[in-house]
GUFI-748311 format. One record per residue: residue number from 1; x, y, z of N, C-alpha, C in turn. Coordinates in nm, 4 decimals. Each point is the difference from the previous one (the first is absolute). Example, Ala and Ser with C-alpha at 12.3 -4.5 7.8 and 13.67 -1.06 7.14 Angstrom:
2
<pt i="1" n_u="1.3190" n_v="-0.5690" n_w="0.7800" ca_u="-0.0890" ca_v="0.1190" ca_w="0.0000" c_u="0.0900" c_v="0.1200" c_w="0.0000"/>
<pt i="2" n_u="-0.0350" n_v="0.1050" n_w="-0.0720" ca_u="0.0820" ca_v="0.1190" ca_w="0.0060" c_u="-0.0770" c_v="0.1090" c_w="0.0730"/>
END
This chain:
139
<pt i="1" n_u="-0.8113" n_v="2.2972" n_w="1.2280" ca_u="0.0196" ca_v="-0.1443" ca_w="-0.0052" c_u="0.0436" c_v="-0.0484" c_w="0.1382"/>
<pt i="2" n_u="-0.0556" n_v="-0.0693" n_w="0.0437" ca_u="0.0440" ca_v="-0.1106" ca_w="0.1552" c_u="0.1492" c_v="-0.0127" c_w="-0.0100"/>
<pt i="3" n_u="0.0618" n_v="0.0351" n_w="0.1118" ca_u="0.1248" ca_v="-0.0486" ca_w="-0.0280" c_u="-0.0193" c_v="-0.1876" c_w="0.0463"/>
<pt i="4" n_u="-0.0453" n_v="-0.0977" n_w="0.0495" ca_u="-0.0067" ca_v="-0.1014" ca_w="0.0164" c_u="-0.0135" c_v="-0.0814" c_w="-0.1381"/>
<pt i="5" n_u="-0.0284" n_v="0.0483" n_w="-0.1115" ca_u="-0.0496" ca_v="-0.0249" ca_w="-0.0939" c_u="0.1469" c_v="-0.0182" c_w="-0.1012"/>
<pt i="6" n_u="0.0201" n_v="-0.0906" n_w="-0.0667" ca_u="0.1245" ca_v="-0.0026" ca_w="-0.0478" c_u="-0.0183" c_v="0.0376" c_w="-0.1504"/>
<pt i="7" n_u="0.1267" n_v="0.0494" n_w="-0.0707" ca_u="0.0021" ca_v="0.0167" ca_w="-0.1452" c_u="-0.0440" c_v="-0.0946" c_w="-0.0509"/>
<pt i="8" n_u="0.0115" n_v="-0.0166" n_w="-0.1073" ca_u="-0.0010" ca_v="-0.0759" ca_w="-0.1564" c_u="0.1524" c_v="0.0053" c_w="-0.0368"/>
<pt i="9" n_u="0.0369" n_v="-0.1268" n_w="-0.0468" ca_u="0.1273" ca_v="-0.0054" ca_w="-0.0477" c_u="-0.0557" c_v="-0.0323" c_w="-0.1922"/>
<pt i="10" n_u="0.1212" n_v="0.0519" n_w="-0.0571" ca_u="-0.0381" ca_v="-0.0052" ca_w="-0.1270" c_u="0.1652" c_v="-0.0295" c_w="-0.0961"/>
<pt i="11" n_u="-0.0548" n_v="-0.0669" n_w="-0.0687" ca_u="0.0977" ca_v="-0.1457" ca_w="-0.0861" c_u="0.1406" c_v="0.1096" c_w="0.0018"/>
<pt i="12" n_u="0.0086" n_v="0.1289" n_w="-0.0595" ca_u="0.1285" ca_v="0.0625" ca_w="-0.0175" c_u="0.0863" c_v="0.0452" c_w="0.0832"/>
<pt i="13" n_u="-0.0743" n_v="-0.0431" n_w="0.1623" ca_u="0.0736" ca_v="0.0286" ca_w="0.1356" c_u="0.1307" c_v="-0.0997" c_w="-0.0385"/>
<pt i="14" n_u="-0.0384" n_v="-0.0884" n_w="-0.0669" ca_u="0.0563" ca_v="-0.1372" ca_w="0.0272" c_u="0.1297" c_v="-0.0468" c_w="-0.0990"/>
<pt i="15" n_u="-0.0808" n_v="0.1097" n_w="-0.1633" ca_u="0.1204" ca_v="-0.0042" ca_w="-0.0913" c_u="0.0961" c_v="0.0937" c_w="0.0100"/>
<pt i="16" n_u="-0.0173" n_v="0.1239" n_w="0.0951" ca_u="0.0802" ca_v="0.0704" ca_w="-0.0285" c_u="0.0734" c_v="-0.0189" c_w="0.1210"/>
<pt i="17" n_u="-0.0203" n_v="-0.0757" n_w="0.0868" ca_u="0.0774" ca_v="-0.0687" ca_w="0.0933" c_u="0.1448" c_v="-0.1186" c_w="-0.0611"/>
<pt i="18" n_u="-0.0589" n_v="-0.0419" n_w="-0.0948" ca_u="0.1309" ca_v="-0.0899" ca_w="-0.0810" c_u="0.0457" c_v="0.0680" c_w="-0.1127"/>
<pt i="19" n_u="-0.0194" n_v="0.1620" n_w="-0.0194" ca_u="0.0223" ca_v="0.0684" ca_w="-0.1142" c_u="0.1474" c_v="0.0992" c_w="0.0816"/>
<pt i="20" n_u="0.0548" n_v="0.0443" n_w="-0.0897" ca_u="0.1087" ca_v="0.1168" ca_w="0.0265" c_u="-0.0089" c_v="0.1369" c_w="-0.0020"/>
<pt i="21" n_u="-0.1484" n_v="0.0469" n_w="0.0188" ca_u="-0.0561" ca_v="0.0873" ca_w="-0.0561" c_u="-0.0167" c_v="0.1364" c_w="0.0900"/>
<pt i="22" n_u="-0.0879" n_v="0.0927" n_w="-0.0177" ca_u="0.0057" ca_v="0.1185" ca_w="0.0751" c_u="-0.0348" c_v="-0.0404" c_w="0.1342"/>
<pt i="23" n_u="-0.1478" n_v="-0.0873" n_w="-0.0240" ca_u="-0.0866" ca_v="-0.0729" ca_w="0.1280" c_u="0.0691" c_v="-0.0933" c_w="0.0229"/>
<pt i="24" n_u="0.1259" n_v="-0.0903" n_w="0.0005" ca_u="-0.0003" ca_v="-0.1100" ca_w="0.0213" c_u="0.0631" c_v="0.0119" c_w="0.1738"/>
<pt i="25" n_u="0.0641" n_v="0.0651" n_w="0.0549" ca_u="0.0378" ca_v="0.0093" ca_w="0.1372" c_u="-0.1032" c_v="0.0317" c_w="0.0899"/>
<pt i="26" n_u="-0.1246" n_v="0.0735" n_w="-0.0614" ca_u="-0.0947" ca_v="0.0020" ca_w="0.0984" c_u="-0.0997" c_v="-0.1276" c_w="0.0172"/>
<pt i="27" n_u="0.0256" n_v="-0.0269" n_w="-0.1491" ca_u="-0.0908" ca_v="-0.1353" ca_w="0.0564" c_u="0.0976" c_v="-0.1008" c_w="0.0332"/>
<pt i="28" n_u="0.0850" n_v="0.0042" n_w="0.0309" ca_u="0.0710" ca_v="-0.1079" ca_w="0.0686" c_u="0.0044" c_v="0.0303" c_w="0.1464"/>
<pt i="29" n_u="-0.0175" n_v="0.0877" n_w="0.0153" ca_u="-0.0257" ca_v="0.0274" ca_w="0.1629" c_u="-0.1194" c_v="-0.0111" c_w="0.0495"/>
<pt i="30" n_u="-0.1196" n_v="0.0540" n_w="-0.0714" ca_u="-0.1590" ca_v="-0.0394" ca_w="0.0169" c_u="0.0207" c_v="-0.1470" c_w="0.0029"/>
<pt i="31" n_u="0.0527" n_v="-0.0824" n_w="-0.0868" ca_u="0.0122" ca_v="-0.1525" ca_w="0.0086" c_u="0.0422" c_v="-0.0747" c_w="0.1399"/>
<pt i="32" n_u="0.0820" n_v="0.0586" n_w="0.0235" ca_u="0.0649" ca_v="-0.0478" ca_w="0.0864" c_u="-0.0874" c_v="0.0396" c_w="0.1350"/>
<pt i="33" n_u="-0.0682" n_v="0.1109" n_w="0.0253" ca_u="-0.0810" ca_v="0.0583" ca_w="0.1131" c_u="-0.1094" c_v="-0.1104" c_w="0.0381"/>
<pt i="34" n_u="-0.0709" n_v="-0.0009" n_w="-0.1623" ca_u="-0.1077" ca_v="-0.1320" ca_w="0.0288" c_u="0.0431" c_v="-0.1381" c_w="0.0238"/>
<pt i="35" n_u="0.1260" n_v="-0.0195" n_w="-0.0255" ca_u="0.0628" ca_v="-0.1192" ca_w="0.0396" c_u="0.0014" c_v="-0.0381" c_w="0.1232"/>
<pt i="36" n_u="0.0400" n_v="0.0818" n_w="0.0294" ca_u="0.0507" ca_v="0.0098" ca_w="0.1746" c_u="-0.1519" c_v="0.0505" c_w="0.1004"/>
<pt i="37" n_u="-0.0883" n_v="0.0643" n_w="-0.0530" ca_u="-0.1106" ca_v="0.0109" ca_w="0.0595" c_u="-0.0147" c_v="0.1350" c_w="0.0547"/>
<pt i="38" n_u="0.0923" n_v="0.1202" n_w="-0.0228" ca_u="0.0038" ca_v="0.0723" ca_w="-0.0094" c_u="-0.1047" c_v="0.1204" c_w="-0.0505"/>
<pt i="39" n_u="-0.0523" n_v="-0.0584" n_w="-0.1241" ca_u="-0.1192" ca_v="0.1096" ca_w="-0.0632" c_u="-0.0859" c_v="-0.1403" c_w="-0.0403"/>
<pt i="40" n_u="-0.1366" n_v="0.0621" n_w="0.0053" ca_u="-0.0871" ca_v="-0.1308" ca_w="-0.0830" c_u="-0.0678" c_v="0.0915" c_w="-0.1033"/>
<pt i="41" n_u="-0.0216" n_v="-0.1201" n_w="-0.0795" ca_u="-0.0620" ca_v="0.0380" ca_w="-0.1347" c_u="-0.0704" c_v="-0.1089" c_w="-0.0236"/>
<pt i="42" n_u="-0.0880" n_v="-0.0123" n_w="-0.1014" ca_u="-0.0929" ca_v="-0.1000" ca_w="-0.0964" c_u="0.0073" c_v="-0.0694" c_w="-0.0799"/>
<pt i="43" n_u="0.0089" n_v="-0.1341" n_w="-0.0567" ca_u="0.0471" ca_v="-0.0347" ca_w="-0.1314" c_u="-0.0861" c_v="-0.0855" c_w="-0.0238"/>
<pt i="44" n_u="-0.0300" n_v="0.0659" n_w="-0.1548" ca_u="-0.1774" ca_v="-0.0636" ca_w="-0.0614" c_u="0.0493" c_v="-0.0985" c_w="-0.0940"/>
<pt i="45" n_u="-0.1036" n_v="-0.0786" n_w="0.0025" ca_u="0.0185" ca_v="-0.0946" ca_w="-0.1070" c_u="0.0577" c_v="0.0420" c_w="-0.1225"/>
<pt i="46" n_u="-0.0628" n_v="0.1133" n_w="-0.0504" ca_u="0.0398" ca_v="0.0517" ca_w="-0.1619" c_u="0.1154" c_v="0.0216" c_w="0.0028"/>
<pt i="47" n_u="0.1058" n_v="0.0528" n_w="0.0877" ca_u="0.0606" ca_v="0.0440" ca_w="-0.0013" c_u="0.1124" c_v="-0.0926" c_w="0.0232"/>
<pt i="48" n_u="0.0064" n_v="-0.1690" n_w="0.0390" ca_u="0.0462" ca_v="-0.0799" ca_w="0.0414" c_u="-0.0113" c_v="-0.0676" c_w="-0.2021"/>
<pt i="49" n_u="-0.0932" n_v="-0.0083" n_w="-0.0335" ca_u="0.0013" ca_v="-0.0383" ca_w="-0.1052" c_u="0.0574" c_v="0.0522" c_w="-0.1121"/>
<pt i="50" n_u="0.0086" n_v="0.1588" n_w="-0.0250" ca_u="0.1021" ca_v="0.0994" ca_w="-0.0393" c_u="0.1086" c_v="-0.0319" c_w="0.0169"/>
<pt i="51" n_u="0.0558" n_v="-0.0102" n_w="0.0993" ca_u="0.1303" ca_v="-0.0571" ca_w="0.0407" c_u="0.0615" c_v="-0.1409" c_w="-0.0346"/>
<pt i="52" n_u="-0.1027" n_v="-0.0682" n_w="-0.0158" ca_u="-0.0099" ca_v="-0.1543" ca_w="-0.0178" c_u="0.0676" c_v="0.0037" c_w="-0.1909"/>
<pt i="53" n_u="-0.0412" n_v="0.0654" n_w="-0.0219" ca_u="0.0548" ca_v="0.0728" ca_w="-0.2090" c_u="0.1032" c_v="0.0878" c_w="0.0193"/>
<pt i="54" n_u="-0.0175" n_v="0.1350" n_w="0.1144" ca_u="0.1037" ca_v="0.1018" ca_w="-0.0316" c_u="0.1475" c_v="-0.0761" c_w="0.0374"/>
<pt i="55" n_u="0.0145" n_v="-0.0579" n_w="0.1229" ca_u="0.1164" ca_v="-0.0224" ca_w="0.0308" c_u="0.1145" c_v="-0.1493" c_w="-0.1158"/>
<pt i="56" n_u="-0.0250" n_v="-0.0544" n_w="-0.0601" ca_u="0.0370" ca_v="-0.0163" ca_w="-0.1005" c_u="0.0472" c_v="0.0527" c_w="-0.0951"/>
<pt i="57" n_u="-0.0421" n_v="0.1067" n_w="-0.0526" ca_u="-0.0179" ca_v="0.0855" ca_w="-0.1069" c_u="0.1444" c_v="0.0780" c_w="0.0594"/>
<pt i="58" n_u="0.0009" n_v="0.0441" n_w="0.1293" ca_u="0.1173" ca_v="0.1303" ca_w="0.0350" c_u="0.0786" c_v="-0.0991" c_w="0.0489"/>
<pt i="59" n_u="0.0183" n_v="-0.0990" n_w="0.0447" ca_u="0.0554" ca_v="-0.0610" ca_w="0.0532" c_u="0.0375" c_v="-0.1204" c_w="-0.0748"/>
<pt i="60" n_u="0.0623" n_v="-0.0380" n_w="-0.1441" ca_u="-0.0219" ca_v="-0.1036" ca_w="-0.0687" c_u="0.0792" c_v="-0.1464" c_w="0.0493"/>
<pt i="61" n_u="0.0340" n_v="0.0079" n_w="0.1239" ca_u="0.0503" ca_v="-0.1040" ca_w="-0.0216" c_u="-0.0969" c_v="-0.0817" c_w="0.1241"/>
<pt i="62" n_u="-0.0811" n_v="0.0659" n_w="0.0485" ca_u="-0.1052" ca_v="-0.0746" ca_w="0.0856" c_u="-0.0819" c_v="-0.1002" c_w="-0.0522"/>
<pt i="63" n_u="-0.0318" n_v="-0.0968" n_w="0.0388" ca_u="-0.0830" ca_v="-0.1364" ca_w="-0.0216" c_u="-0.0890" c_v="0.0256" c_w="0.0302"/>
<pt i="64" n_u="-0.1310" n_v="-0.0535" n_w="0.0038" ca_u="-0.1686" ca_v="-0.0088" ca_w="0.0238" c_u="0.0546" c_v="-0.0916" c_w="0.1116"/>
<pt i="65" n_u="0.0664" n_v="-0.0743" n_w="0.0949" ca_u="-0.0056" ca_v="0.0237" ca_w="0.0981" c_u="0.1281" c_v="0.0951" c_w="0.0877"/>
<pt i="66" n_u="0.0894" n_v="0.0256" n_w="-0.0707" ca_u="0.0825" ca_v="0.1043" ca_w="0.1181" c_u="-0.1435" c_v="0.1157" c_w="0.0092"/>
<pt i="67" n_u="-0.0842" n_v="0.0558" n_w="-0.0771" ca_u="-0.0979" ca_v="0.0647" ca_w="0.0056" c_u="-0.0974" c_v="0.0071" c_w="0.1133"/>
<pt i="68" n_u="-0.0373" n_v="-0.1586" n_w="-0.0039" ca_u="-0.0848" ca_v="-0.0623" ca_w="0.0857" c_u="0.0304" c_v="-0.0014" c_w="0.1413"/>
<pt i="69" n_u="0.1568" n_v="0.0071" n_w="0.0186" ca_u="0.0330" ca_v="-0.0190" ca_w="0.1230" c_u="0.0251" c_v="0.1479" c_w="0.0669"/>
<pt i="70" n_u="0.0627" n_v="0.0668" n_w="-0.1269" ca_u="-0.0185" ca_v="0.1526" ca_w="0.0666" c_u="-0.0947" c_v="0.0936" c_w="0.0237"/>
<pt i="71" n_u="-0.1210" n_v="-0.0173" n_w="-0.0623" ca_u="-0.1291" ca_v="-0.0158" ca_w="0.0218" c_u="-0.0704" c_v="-0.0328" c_w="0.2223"/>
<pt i="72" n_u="0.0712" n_v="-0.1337" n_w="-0.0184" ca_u="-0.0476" ca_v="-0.0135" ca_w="0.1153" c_u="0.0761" c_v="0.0301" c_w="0.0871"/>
<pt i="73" n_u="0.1709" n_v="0.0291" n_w="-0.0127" ca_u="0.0230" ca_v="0.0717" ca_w="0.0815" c_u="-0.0419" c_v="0.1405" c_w="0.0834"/>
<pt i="74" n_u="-0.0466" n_v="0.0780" n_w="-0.1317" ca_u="-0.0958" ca_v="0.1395" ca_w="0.0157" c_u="-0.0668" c_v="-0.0286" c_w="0.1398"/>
<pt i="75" n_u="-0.0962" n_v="-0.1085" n_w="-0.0180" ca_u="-0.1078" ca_v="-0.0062" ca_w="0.0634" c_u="-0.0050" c_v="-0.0740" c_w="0.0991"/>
<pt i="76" n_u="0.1415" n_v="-0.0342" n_w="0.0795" ca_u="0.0419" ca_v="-0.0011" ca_w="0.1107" c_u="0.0320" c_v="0.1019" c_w="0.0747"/>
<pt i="77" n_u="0.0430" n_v="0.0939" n_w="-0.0573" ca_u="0.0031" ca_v="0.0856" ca_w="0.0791" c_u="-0.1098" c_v="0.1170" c_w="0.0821"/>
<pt i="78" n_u="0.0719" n_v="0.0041" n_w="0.1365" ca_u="-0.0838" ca_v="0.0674" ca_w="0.0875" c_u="-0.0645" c_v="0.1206" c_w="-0.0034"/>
<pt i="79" n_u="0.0495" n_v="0.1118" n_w="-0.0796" ca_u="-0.0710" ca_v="0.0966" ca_w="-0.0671" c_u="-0.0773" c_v="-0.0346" c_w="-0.1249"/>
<pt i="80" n_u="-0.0537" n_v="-0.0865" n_w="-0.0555" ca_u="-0.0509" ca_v="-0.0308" ca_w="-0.1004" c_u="-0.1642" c_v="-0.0698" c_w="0.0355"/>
<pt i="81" n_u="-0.0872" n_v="0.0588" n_w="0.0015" ca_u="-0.1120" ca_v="-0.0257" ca_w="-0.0023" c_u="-0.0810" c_v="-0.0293" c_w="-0.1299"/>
<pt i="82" n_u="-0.0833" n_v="-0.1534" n_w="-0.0310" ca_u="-0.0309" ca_v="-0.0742" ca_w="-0.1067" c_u="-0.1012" c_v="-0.0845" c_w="0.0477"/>
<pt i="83" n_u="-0.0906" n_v="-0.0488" n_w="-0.0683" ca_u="-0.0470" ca_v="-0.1153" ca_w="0.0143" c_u="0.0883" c_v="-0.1002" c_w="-0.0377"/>
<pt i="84" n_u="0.0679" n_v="-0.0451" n_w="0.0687" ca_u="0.1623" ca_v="-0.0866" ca_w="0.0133" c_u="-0.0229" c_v="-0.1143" c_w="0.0031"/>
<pt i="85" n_u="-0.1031" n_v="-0.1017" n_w="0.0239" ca_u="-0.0543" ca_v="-0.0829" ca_w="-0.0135" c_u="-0.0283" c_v="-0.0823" c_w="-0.1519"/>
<pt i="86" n_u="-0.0735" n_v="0.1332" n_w="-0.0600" ca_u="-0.0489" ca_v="-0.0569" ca_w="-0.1354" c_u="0.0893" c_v="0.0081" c_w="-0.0878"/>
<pt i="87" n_u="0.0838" n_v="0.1533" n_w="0.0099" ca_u="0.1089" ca_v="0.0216" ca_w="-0.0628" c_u="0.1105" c_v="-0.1295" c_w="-0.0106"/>
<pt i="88" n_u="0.0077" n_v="-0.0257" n_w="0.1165" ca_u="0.1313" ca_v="-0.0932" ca_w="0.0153" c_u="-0.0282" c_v="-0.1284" c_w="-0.0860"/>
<pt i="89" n_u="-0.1432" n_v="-0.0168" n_w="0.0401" ca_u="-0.0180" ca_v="-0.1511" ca_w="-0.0891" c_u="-0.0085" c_v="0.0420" c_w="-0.1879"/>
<pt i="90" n_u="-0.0698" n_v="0.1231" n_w="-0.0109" ca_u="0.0051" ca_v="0.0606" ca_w="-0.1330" c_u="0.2006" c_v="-0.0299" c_w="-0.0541"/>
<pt i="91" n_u="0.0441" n_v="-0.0081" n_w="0.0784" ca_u="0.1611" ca_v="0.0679" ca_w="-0.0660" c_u="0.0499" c_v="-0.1165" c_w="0.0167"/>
<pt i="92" n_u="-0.0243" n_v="-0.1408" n_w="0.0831" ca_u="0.0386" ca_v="-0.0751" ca_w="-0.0101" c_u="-0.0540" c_v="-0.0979" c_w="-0.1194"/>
<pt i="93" n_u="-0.1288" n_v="0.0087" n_w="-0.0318" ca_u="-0.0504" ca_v="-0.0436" ca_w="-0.1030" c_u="0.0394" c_v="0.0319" c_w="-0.1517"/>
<pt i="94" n_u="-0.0005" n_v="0.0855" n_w="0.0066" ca_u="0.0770" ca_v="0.1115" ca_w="-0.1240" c_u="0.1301" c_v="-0.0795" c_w="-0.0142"/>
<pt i="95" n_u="0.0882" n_v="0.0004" n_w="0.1039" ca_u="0.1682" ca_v="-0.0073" ca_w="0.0252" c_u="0.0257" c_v="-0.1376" c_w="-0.0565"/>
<pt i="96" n_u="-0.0885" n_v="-0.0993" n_w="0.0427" ca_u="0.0069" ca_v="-0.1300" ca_w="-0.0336" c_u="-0.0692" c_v="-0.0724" c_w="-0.1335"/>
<pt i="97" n_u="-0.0620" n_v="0.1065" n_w="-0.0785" ca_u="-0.0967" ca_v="-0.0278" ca_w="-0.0738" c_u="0.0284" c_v="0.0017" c_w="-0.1346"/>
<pt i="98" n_u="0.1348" n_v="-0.0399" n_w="-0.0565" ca_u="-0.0009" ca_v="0.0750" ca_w="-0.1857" c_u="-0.0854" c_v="0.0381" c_w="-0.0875"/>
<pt i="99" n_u="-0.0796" n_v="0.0820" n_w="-0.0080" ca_u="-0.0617" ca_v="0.0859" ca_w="-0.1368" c_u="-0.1647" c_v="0.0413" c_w="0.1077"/>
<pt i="100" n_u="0.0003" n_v="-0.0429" n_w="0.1508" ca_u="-0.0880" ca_v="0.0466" ca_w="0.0829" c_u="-0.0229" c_v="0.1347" c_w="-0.0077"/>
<pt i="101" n_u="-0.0565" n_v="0.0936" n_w="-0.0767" ca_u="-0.0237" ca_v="0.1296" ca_w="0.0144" c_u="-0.0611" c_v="0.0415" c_w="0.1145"/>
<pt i="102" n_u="0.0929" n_v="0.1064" n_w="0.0849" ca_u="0.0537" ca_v="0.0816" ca_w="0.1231" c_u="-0.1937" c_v="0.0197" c_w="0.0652"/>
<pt i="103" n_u="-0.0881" n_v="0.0329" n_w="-0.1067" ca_u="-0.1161" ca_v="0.0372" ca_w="0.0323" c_u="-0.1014" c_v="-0.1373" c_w="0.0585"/>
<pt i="104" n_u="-0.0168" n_v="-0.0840" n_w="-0.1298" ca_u="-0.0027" ca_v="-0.1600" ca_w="0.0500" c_u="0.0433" c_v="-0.0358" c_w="0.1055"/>
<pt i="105" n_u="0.1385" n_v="-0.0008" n_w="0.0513" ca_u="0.0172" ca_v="-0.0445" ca_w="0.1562" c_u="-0.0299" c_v="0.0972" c_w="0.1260"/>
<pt i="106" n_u="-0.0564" n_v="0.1247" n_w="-0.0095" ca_u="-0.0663" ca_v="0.0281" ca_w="0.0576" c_u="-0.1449" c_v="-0.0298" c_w="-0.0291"/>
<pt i="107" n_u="-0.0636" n_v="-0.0304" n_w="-0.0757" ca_u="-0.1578" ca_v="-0.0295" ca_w="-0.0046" c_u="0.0606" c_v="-0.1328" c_w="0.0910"/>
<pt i="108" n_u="0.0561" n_v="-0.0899" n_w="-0.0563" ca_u="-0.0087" ca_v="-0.1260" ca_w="0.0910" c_u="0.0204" c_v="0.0084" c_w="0.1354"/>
<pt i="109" n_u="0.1044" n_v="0.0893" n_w="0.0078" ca_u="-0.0133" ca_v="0.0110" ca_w="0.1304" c_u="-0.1050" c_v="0.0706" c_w="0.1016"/>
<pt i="110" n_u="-0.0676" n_v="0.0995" n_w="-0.0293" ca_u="-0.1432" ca_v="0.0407" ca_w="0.0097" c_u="-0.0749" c_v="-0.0663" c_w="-0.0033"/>
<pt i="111" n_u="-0.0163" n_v="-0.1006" n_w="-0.0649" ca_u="-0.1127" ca_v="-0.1133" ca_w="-0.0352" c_u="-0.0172" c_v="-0.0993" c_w="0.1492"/>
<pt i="112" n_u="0.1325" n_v="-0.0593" n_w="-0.0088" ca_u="0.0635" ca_v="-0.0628" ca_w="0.0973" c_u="-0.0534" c_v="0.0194" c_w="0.1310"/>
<pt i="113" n_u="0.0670" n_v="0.1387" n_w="0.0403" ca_u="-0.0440" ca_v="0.0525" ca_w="0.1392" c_u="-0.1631" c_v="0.0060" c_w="0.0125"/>
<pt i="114" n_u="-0.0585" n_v="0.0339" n_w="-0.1111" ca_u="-0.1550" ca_v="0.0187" ca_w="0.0100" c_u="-0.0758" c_v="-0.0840" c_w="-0.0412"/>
<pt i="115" n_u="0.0328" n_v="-0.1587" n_w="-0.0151" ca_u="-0.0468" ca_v="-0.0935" ca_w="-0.0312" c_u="-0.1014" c_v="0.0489" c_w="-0.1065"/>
<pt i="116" n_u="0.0638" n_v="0.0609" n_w="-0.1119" ca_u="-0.1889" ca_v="0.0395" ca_w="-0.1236" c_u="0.1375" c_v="-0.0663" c_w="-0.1367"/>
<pt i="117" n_u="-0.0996" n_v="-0.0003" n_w="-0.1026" ca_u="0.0749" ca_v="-0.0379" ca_w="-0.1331" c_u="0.0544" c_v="0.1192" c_w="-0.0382"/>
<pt i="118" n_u="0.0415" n_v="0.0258" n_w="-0.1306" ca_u="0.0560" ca_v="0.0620" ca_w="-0.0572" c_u="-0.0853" c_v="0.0337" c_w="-0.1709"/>
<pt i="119" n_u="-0.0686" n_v="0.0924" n_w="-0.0559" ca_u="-0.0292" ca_v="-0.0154" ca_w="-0.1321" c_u="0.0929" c_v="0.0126" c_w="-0.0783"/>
<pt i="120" n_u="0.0406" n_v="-0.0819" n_w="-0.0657" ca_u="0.1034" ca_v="-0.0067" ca_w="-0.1308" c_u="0.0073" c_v="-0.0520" c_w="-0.0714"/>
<pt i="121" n_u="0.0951" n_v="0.0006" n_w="-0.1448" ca_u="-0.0200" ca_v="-0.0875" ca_w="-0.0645" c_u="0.1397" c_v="-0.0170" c_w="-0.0079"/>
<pt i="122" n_u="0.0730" n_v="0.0280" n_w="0.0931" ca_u="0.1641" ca_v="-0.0949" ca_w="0.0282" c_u="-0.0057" c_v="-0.0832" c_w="0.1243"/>
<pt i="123" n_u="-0.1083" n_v="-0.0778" n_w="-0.0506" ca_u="-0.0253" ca_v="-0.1027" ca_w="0.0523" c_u="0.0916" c_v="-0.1091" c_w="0.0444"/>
<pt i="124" n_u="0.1378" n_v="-0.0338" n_w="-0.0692" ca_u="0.1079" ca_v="-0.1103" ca_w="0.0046" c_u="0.0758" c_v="0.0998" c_w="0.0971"/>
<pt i="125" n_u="0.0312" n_v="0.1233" n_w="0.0092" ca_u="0.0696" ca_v="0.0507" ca_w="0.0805" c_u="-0.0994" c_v="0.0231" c_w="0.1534"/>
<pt i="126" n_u="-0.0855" n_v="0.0354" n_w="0.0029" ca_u="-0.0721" ca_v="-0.0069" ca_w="0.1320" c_u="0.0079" c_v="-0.1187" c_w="0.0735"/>
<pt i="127" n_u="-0.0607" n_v="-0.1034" n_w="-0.1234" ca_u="-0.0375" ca_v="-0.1226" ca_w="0.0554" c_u="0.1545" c_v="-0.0323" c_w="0.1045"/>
<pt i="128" n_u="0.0405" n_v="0.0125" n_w="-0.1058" ca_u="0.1874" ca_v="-0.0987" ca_w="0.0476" c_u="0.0533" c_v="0.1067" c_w="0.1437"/>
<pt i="129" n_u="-0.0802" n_v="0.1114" n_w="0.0788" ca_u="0.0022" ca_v="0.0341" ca_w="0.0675" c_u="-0.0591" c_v="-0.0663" c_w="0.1319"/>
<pt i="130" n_u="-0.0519" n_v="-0.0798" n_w="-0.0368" ca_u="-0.1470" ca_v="-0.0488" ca_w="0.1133" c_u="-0.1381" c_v="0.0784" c_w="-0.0220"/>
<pt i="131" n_u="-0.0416" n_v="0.0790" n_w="-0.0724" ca_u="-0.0498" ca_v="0.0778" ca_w="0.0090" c_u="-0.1571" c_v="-0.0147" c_w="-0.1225"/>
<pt i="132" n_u="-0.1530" n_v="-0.0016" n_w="0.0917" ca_u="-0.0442" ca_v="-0.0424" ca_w="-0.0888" c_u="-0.0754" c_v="0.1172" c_w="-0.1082"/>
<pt i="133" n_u="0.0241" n_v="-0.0452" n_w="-0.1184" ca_u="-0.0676" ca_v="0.1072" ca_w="-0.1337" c_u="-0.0685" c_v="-0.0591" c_w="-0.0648"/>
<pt i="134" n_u="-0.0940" n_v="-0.0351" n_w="0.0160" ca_u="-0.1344" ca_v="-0.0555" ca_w="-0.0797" c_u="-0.0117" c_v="0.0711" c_w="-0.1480"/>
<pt i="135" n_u="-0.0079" n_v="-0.1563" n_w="-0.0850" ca_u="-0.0415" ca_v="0.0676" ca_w="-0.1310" c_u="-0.0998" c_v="-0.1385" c_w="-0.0392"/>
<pt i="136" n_u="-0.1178" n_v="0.0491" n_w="-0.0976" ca_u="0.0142" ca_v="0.1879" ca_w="-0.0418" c_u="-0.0461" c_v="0.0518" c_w="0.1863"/>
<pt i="137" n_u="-0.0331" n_v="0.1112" n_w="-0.0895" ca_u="0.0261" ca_v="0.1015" ca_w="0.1122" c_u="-0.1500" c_v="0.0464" c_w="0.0421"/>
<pt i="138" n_u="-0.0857" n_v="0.0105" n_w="0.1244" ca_u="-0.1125" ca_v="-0.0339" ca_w="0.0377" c_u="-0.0696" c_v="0.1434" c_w="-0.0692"/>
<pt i="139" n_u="-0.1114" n_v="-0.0374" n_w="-0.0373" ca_u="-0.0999" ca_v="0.1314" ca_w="-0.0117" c_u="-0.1201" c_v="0.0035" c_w="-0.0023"/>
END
């Protein structure tokens, strides 16, 4: 493997970072490495969206936006390599959005950047994105 080539980060780096657990000191130091710019790694959409559900769940007293914001903190940082762009608008859309499902504000935001529609038939949620979804649906 290239060393230029960075990991994959994956959703449980992240819980067992706010956990008390066997892993939780190492990933608090991996955390902190990519923070600081130290090590780089990858962070995929899926895995932003995983997080977007997991961290609630372990973390119950987090909001859909303390989520949102820690989310984009991630992806400020200098070891953290993303399409950071789409992501960011994905998480802000999500963050601001009540009952916006995490996947939906990334299509919109995908949509967005690539000026194309969207096929769906959550149509009131796209739409109310800016985002156009033609129905019916062409064939």
């Amino acid at each position: 493997m290239p060393e230029d080539e960075p990991g994959l980060l994956d959703t449980n780096i992240f819980l067992h970072a706010h956990t008390t657990d066997a892993h939780s000191q190492e990933c608090q130091r991996f955390i902190l490495a990519l923070e600081i710019g130290r090590v780089r790694a990858r962070l995929e959409p899926m895995v932003v969206h995983e997080l977007s559900y997991a961290l609630p769940r372990y973390l119950q007293q987090m909001t859909r936006a303390d989520v949102a914001e820690y989310l984009e903190m991630i992806l400020s940082w200098p070891g953290v390599e993303a399409d950071k762009e789409t992501l960011l608008d994905t998480i802000r859309r999500w963050g601001s959005t009540p009952g916006l499902a995490f996947v939906d504000a990334y299509l919109a935001a995908l949509a967005s950047r690539r000026r194309c529609s969207v096929y769906t038939m959550n149509l009131r949620e796209l739409r109310s994105q800016g985002v156009d979804a033609p129905s019916p649906l062409p064939n």
